[in-house]
C-alpha positions as CSV (number, residue, x, y, z in Angstrom):
1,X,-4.0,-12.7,34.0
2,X,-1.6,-10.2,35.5
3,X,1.0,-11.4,33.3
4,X,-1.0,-10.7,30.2
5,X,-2.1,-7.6,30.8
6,X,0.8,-6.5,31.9
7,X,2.3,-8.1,28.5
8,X,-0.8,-6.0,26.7
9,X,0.3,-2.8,28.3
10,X,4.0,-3.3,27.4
11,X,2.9,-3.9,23.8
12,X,0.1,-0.9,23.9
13,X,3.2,1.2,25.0
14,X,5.6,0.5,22.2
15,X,2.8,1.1,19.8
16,X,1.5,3.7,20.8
17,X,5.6,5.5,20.8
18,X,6.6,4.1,17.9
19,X,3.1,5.7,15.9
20,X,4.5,9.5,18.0
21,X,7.9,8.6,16.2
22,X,6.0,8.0,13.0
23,X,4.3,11.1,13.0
24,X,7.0,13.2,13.9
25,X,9.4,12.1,11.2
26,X,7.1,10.6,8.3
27,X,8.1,12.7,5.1
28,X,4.8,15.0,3.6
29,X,5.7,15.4,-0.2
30,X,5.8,19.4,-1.4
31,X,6.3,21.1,-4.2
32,X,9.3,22.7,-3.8
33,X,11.5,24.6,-6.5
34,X,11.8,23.7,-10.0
35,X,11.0,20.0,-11.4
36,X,14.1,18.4,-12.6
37,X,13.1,14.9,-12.9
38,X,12.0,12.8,-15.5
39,X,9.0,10.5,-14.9
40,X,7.3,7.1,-17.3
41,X,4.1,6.3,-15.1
42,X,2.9,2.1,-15.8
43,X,-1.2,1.6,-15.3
44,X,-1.7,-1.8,-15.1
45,X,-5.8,-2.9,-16.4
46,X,-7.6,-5.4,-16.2
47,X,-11.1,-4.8,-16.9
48,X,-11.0,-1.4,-15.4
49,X,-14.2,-0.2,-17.3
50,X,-15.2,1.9,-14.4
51,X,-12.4,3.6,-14.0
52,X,-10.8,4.7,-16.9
53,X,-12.5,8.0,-17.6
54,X,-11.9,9.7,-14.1
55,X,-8.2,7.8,-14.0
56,X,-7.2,9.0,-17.6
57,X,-8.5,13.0,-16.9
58,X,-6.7,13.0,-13.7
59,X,-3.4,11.8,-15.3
60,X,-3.6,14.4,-17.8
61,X,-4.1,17.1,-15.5
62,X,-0.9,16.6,-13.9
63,X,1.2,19.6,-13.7
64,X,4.6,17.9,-13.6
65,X,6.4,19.0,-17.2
66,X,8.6,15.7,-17.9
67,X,6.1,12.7,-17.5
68,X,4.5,10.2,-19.9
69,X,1.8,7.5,-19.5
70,X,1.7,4.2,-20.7
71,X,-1.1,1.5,-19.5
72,X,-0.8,-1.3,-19.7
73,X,-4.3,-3.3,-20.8
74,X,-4.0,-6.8,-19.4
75,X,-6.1,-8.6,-21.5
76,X,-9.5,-7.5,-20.5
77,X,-12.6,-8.6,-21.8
78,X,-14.7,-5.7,-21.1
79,X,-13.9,-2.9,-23.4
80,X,-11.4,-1.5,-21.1
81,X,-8.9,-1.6,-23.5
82,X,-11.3,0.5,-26.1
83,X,-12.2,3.0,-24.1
84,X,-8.7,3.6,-23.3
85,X,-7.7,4.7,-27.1
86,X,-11.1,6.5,-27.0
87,X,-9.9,8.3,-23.6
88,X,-6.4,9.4,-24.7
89,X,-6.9,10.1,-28.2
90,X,-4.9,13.2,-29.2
91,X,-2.9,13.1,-25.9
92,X,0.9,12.6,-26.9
93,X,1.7,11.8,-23.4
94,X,-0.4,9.1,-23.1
95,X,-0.1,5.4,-25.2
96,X,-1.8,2.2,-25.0
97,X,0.1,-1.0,-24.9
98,X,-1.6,-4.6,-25.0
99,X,0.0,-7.7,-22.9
100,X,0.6,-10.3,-23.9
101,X,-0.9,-13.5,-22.4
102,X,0.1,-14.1,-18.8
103,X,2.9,-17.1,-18.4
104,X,1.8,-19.6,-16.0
105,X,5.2,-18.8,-14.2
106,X,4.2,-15.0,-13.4
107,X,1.4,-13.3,-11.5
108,X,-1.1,-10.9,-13.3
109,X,0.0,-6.9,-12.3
110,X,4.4,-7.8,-12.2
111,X,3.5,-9.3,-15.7
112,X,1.6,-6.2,-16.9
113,X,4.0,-4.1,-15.7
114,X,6.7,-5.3,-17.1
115,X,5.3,-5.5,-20.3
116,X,5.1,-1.7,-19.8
117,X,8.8,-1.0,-18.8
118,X,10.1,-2.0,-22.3
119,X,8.3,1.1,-23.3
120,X,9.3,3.3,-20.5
121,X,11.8,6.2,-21.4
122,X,11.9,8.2,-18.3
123,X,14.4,8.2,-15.1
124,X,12.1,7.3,-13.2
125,X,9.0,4.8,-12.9
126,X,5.6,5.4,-11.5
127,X,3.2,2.4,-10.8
128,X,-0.4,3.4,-9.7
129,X,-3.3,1.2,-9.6
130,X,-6.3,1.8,-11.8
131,X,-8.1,3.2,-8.9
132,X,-5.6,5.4,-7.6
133,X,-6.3,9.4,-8.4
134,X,-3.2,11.6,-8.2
135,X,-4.1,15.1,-7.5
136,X,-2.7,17.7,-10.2
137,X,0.5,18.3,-8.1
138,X,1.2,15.0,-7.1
139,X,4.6,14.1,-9.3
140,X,6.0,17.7,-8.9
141,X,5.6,17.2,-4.9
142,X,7.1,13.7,-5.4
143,X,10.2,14.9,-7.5
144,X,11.0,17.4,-5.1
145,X,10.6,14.7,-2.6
146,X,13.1,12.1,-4.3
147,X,15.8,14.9,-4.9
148,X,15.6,16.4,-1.4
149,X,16.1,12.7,0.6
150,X,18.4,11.2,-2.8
151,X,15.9,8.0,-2.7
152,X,16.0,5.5,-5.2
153,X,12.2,4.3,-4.7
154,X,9.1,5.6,-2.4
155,X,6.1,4.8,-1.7
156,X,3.4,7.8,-1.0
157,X,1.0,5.7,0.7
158,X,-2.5,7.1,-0.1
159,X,-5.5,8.2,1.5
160,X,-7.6,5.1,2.3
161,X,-11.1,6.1,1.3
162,X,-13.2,4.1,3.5
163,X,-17.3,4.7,3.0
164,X,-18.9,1.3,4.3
165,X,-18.9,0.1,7.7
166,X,-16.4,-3.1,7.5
167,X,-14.3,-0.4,5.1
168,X,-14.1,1.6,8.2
169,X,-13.5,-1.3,10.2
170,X,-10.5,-2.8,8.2
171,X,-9.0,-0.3,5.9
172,X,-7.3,2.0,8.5
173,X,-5.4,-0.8,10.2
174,X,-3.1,-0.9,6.9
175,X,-1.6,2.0,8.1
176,X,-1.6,1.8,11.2
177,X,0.3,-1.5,11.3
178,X,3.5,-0.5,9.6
179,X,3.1,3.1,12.1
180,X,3.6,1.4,15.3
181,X,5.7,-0.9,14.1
182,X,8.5,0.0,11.8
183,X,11.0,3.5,12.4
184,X,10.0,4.9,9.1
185,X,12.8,7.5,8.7
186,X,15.0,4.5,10.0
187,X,13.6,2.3,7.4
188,X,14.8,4.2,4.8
189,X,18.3,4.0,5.3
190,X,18.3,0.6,6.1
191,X,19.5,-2.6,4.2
192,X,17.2,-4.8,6.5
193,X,15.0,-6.0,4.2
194,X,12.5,-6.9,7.4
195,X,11.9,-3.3,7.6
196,X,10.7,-2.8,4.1
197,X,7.8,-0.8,4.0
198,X,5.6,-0.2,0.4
199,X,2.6,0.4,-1.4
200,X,2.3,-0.5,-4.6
201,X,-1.0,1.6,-5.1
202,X,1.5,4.3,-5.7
203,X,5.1,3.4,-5.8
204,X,8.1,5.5,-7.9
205,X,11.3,3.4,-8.2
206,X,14.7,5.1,-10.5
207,X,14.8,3.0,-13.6
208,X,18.3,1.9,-13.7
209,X,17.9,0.5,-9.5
210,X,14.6,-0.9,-11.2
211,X,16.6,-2.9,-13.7
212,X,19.6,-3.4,-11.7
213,X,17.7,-5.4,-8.6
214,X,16.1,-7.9,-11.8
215,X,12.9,-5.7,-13.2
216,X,9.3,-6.8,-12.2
217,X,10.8,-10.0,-13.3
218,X,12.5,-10.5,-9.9
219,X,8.5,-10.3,-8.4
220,X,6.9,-12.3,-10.9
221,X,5.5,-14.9,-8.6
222,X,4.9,-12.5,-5.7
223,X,1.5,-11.9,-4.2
224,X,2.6,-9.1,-1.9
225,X,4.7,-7.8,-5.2
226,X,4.8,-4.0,-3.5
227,X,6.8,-5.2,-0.3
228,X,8.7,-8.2,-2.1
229,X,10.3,-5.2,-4.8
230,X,11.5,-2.6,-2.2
231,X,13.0,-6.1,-0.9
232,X,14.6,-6.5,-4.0
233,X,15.9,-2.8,-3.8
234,X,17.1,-3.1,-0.3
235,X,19.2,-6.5,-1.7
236,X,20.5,-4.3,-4.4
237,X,21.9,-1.8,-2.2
238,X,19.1,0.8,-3.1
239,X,17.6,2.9,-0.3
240,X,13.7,4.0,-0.3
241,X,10.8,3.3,1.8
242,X,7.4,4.7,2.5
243,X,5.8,8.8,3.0
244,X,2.5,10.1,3.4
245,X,1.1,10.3,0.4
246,X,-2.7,11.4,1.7
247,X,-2.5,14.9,0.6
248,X,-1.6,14.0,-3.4
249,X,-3.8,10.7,-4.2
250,X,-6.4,8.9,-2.5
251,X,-8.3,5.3,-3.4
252,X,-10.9,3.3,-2.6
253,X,-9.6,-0.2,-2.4
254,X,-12.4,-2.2,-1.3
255,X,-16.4,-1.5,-1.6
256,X,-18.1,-4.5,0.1
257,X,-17.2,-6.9,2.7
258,X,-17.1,-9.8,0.4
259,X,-14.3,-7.5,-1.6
260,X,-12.1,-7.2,1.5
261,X,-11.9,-10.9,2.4
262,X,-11.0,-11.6,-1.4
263,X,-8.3,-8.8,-1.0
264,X,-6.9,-9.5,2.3
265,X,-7.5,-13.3,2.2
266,X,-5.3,-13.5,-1.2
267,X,-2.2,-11.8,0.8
268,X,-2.4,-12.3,4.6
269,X,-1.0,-15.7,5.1
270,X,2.1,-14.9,2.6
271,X,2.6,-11.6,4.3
272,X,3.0,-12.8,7.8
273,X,4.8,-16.4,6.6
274,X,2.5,-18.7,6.6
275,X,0.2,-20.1,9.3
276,X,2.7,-20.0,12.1
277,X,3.5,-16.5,11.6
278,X,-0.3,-15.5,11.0
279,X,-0.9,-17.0,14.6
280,X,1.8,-15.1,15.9
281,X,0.4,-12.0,14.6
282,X,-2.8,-13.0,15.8
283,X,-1.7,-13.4,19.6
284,X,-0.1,-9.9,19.4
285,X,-3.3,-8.5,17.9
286,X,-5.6,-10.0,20.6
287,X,-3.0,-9.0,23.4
288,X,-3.3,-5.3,22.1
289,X,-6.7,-5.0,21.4
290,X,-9.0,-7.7,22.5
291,X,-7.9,-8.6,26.1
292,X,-7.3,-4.8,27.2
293,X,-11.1,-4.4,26.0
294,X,-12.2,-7.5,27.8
295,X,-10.5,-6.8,31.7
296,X,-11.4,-3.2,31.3
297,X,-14.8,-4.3,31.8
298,X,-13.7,-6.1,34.7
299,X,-12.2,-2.7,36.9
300,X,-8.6,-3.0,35.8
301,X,-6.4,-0.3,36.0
302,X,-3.9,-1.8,33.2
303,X,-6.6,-3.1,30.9
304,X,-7.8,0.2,30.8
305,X,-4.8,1.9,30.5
306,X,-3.8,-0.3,27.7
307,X,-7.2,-0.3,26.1
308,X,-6.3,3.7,26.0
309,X,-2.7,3.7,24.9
310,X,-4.1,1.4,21.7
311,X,-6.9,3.3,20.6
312,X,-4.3,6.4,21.1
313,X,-2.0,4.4,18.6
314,X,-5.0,4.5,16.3
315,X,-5.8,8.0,16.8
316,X,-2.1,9.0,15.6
317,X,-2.0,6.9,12.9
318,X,-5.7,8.7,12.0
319,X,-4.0,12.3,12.1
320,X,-1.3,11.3,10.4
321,X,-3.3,10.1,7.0
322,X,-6.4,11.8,7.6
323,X,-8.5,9.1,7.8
324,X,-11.8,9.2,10.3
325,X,-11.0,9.5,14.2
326,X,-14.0,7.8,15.5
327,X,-12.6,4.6,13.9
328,X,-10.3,4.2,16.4
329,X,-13.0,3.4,19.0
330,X,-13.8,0.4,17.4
331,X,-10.2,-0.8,17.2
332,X,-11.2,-4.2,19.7
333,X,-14.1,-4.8,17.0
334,X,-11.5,-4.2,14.1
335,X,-8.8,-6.4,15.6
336,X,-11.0,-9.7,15.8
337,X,-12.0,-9.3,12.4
338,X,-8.4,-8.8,11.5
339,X,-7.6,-12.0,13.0
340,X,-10.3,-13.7,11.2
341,X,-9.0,-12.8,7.5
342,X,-5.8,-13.8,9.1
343,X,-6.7,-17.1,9.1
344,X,-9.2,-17.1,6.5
345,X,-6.2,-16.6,3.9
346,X,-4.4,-19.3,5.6
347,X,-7.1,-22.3,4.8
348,X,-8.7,-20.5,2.2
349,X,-6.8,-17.9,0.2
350,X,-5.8,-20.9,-2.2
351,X,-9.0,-20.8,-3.6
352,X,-9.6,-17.3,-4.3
353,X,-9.6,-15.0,-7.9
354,X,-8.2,-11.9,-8.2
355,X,-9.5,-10.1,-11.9
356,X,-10.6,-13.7,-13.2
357,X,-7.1,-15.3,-12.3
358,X,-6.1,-18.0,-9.9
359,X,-3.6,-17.0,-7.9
């Protein structure tokens, strides 16, 4: 057992660095000079009902002065696309295109969205999910971010609004796995495409890299279509990755447990390559945070001191996208139920929907 935990502690160290690293270096969009960019921002919807009041006022209230908004309404069937004329009526910014039907060769949101690039007339392009709310300031921040680091794409990862329990227990751990893991500021000068960090809740990409590395067409059979298109940018020679993004959007991914399992299960397994990469993950995860927990019940010294050095990990990555503290005390409990939509998507994510589509 010695040689685990000491394996636990070496792992809990590394983690626990790498988040400090993170947090020191991760770029904080702000508004800074005059906005000389040009932005076309693509809303893919698929029976998005719910959202498009709140998602089309908070659009308009953007104070960038170059931006337009086209969504995209992916054939929904429950009035989304309706309200969406209602919404932006008399807003010249705003239009309302209608895709066509999906081609068994694509997936749902790279087909919507590309169905919304042939109408895009900006320099750059902005994807945001239907539930995503930029704050007024958001694409001035951002254009002052892309011309101060010369990026071709980033990602401002958003605040994670987490209400429920399993919320709490699940949604942090997005962040924090790509904090104590990847050299963000490294990241984005790299052309390892295994460093590709990305978010496609709220991703801005320059057009002409956009169309260079293939369009949405070179995703169109991706599940994990975020991190498989800065892939495709990296390949291209284009450099990008991810920033904070909490302090200019936030979203609520997930409501229910039931909703989490769908989402996770439908992207796990292809994420971490399959079921021999998922238990690989899985070994790491239970060597950070489930053995540490279990011997520091027992009087070690190590467990404990790795049990601390991974719920520090958690604490950083907490500060660093204002998410809740006390979350990172139940990082053990968080851990096994990572590992269990780990291999839940591996023997049953081929039978999930996602917005009434097989994937």
């Amino acid at each position: 057992m010695s040689v685990l935990l000491t394996l636990s502690l070496v792992i809990n160290v590394f983690l626990c660095a790498m988040a400090l690293l993170n947090l020191a270096t991760i770029i904080r969009p702000k508004v800074s000079g005059k906005s000389a960019l040009s932005f076309s921002i693509l809303v893919p919807c698929r029976n998005e009902a719910e959202n498009i009041s709140e998602l089309v006022q908070t659009l308009a209230a953007l104070d960038h002065p170059n931006y337009e908004v086209i969504f995209i309404d992916d054939n929904s069937s429950d009035g989304t696309s309706e309200m969406l004329h209602q919404a932006i009526a008399n807003n010249q910014r705003m239009k309302v295109v209608s895709a066509e039907a999906l081609p068994s060769d694509w997936m749902g949101k790279p087909w919507a969205l590309s169905q919304g690039l042939t109408h895009a007339k900006n320099e750059f392009i902005v994807t945001v999910d239907a539930d995503v709310r930029l704050v007024p300031s958001a694409l001035s921040a951002m254009d002052a971010t892309l011309r101060a680091t010369e990026s071709d794409f980033l990602s401002p990862y958003p605040a994670q609004e987490a209400q429920t329990f399993s919320e709490r227990l699940v949604q942090p751990l997005l962040q924090w796995s790509w904090m104590t893991t990847v050299p963000l500021r490294h990241a984005m000068q790299s052309s390892r495409t295994s460093l590709a960090v990305a978010n496609g809740q709220f991703f801005i990409i320059r057009k002409s890299a956009l169309i260079q590395a293939g369009g949405f067409a070179a995703i169109k059979k991706s599940v994990l279509d975020d991190i498989d298109l800065a892939r495709a940018l990296m390949r291209s020679g284009y450099k990008g990755g991810v920033c904070d993004g909490s302090t200019i959007a936030s979203t609520r991914m997930y409501s229910s447990f039931s909703e989490i399992r769908a989402g996770y299960g439908k992207s796990l397994a292809t994420g971490f390559g399959g079921l021999y990469g998922s238990i690989a993950v899985a070994i790491l995860v239970a060597l950070s945070g489930i053995v540490p927990f279990l011997f520091s019940f027992g009087g070690s010294t190590v467990a404990t001191i790795s049990l601390l050095l991974v719920i520090a990990s958690r604490f950083i990555s907490a500060i660093a996208f204002r998410s809740l503290l006390i979350d990172a005390l139940l990082h053990p409990i968080s851990a096994l139920i990572f590992i269990y939509l780990l291999f839940y998507s591996n023997f049953y994510g081929s039978t999930i929907t996602w917005k009434d589509r097989p994937l």
